[in-house]
Every structure is written in structure tokens, then in C-alpha cells.
C-alpha positions as CSV (number, residue, x, y, z in Angstrom):
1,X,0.0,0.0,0.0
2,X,1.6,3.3,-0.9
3,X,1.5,6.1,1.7
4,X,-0.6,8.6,2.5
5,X,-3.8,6.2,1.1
6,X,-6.6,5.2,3.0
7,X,-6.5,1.9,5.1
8,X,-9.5,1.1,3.4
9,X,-12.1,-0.6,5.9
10,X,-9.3,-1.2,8.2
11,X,-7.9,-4.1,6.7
12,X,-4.6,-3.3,6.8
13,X,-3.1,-5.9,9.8
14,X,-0.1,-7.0,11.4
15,X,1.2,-10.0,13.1
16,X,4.3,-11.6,13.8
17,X,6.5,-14.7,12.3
18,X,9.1,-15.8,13.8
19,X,10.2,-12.6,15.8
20,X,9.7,-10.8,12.1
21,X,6.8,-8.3,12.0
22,X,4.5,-9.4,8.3
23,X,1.6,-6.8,7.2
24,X,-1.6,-8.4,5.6
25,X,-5.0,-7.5,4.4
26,X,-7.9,-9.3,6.7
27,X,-10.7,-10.2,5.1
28,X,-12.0,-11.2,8.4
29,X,-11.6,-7.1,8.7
30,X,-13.9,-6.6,5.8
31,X,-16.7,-9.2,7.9
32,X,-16.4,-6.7,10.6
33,X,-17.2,-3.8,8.3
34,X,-20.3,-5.8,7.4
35,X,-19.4,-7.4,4.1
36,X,-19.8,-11.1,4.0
37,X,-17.0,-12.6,2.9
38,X,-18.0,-16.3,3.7
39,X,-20.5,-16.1,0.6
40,X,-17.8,-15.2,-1.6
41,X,-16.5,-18.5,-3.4
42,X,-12.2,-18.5,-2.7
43,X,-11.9,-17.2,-6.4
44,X,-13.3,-14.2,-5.5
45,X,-11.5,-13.7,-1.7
46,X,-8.1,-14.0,-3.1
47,X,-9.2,-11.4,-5.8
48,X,-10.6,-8.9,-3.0
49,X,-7.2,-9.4,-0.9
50,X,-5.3,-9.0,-4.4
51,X,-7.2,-5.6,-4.7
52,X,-6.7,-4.2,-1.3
53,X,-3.0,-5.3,-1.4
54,X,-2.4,-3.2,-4.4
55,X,-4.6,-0.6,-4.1
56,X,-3.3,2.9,-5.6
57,X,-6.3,5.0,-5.7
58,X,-5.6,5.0,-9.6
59,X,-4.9,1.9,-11.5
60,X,-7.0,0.0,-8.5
61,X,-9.6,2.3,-7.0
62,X,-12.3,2.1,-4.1
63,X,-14.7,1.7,-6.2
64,X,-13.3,-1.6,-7.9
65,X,-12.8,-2.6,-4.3
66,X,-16.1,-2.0,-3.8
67,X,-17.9,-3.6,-6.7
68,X,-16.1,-6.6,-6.4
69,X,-17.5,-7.0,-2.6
70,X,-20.8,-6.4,-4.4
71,X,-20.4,-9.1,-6.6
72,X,-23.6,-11.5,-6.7
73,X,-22.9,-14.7,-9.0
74,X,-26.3,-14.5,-10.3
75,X,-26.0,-10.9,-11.8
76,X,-22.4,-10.2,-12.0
77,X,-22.1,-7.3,-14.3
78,X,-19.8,-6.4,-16.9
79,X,-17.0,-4.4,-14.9
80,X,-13.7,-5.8,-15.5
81,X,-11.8,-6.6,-12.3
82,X,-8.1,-5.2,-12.2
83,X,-6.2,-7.4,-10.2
84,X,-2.1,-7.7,-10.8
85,X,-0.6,-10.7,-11.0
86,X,1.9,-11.7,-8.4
87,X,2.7,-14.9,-10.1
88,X,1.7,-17.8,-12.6
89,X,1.1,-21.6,-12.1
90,X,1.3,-23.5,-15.2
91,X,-0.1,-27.0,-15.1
92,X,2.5,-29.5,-16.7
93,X,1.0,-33.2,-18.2
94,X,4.0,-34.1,-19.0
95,X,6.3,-34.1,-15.8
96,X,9.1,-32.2,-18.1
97,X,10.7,-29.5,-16.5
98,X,10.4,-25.9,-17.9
99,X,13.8,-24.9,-17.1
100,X,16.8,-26.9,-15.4
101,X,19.1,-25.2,-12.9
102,X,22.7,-25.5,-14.0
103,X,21.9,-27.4,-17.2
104,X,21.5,-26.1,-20.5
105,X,19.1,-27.7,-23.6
106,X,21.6,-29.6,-24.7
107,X,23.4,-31.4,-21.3
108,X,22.2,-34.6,-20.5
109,X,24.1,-35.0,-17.2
């Protein structure tokens, strides 16, 4: 979260690891607030902690925020969500390895 924005709804929360202090975004926070967050299928809760971790007030606004703890399955509009990536899962069916440390294409050791 950049400074000077809004701890939106008070999610912003701390808690320590190992002696090492680790900031996250409750969504038990957001159930205080009044939003319920146990209808939301997990799709949808790791999209609305996504949002809240990267909210900039520009690129990620309340109001996305917002709509997205709106969202009802059985009407859920055409806004797009804008979540950013942190990282990709690719499945693999065929057990090969998409990169090998300390090999290159063409070693077979």
C-alpha cells in the first residue's frame, strides 16, 4: 500500500513470524465492516485481498474494491476486475521440466 492512502475498511493488519513483524489484508476485517465474505467462493477472496494489497487509488480504486465485494454470481455485471498478477502456475502433463538449474538444452548430465 503506498502512503498517505486510505486503510481502506481497516484491513490493513499485522502480526508476527518468527520474531519478524508481516503486514496483511484481513478479510476477516472486511466481515467486521459488514461485508460477508464467507458467501464469496475462494476465487473471489483471493481477488478482493489481491485488490486491497495493491490498491493505488488509480490503476485500483475504491470503487473496484467495492464492486467486487458487491459481486452477486447470479448478476455479475460487466465491470472488469483489475487485479495484478503476483505470479503464474502453469499445469505440466508431462512431468518435463520448464527450465533446469545448471543445465542447459543440450546437457544430458
Amino acid at each position: 500500500m503506498a502512503k498517505n492512502l486510505p486503510n481502506l475498511w481497516n484491513t490493513l493488519s499485522v502480526m508476527d513470524v518468527g520474531g519478524i513483524k508481516v503486514r496483511y489484508y484481513s478479510l476477516k476485517a472486511l466481515e467486521r465492516e459488514g461485508f460477508d465474505i464467507a458467501r464469496f467462493p475462494y476465487t473471489i477472496k483471493v481477488f478482493i485481498e489481491n485488490l486491497l494489497r495493491n490498491y493505488d487509488g488509480q490503476a485500483i480504486t475504491e470503487e473496484d474494491i467495492e464492486n467486487l465485494l458487491h459481486w452477486n454470481p447470479k448478476n455479475p455485471g460487466t465491470k472488469e476486475v483489475p487485479i495484478k498478477v503476483a505470479r503464474v502456475l502453469m499445469q505440466d502433463y508431462t512431468g518435463v521440466p520448464a527450465s533446469r538449474p545448471g543445465g542447459d538444452e543440450g546437457d544430458s548430465s
